[in-house]
C-alpha positions in Angstrom: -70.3 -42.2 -74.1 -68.4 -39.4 -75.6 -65.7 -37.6 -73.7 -63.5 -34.3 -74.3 -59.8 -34.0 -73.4 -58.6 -30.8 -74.2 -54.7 -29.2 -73.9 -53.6 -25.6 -73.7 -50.5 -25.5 -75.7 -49.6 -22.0 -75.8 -52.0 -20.0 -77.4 -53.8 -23.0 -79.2 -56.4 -25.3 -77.5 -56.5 -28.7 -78.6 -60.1 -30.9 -78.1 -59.6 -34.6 -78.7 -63.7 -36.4 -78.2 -63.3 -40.1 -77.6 -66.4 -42.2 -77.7 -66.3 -45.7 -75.0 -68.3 -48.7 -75.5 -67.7 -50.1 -72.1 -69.6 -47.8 -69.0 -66.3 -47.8 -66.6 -63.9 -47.2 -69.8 -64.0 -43.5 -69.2 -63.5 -43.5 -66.0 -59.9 -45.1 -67.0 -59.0 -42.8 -69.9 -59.6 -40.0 -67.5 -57.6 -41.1 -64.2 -54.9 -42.2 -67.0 -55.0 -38.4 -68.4 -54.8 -37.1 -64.8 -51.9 -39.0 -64.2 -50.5 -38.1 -67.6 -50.4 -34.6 -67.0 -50.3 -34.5 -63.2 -47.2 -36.4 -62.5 -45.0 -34.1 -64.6 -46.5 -31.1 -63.1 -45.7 -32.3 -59.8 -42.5 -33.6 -60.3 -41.8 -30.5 -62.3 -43.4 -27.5 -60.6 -44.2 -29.3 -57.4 -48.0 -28.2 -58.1 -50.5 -29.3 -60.2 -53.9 -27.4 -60.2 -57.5 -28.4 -61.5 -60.7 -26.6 -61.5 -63.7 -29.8 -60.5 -67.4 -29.4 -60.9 -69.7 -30.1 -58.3 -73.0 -32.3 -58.9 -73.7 -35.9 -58.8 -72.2 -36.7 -62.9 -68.5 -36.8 -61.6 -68.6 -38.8 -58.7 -67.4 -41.9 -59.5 -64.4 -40.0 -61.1 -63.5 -38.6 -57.8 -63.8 -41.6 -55.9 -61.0 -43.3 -58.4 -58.9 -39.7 -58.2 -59.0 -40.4 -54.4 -57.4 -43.8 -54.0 -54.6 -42.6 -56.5 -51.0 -43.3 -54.9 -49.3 -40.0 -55.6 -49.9 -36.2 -53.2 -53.0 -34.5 -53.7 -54.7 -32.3 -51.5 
């Protein structure tokens, strides 16, 4: 299953696609890039803010955002 992660750095936009052989293997790569770039928002800005789709294709992403340890809302 490929995936996108993509960075704003400035005025350049950086797209990485990673392809996972195992089914839940995405599901860690992204809570580990939410974390990666979460945590220092928070602890930085005191913020962090993220547009989420809707639908059925990102639920099982959500559920493993909600049981994180650290403030969201």
């Amino acid at each position: 299953m490929p995936i996108a992660f993509g960075q704003n750095f400035g005025m350049v936009f950086t797209m990485l696609l990673h392809e996972f052989t195992e089914p839940t293997a995405w599901l860690d790569a992204m809570v580990a890039g939410w974390e990666a770039l979460g945590g220092p928002a928070l602890q930085a800005r005191g913020t962090f803010h993220v547009s989420l789709s809707g639908g059925s294709t990102p639920k099982a992403l959500y559920q493993r955002l909600a049981s994180l340890k650290w403030p969201l809302s």
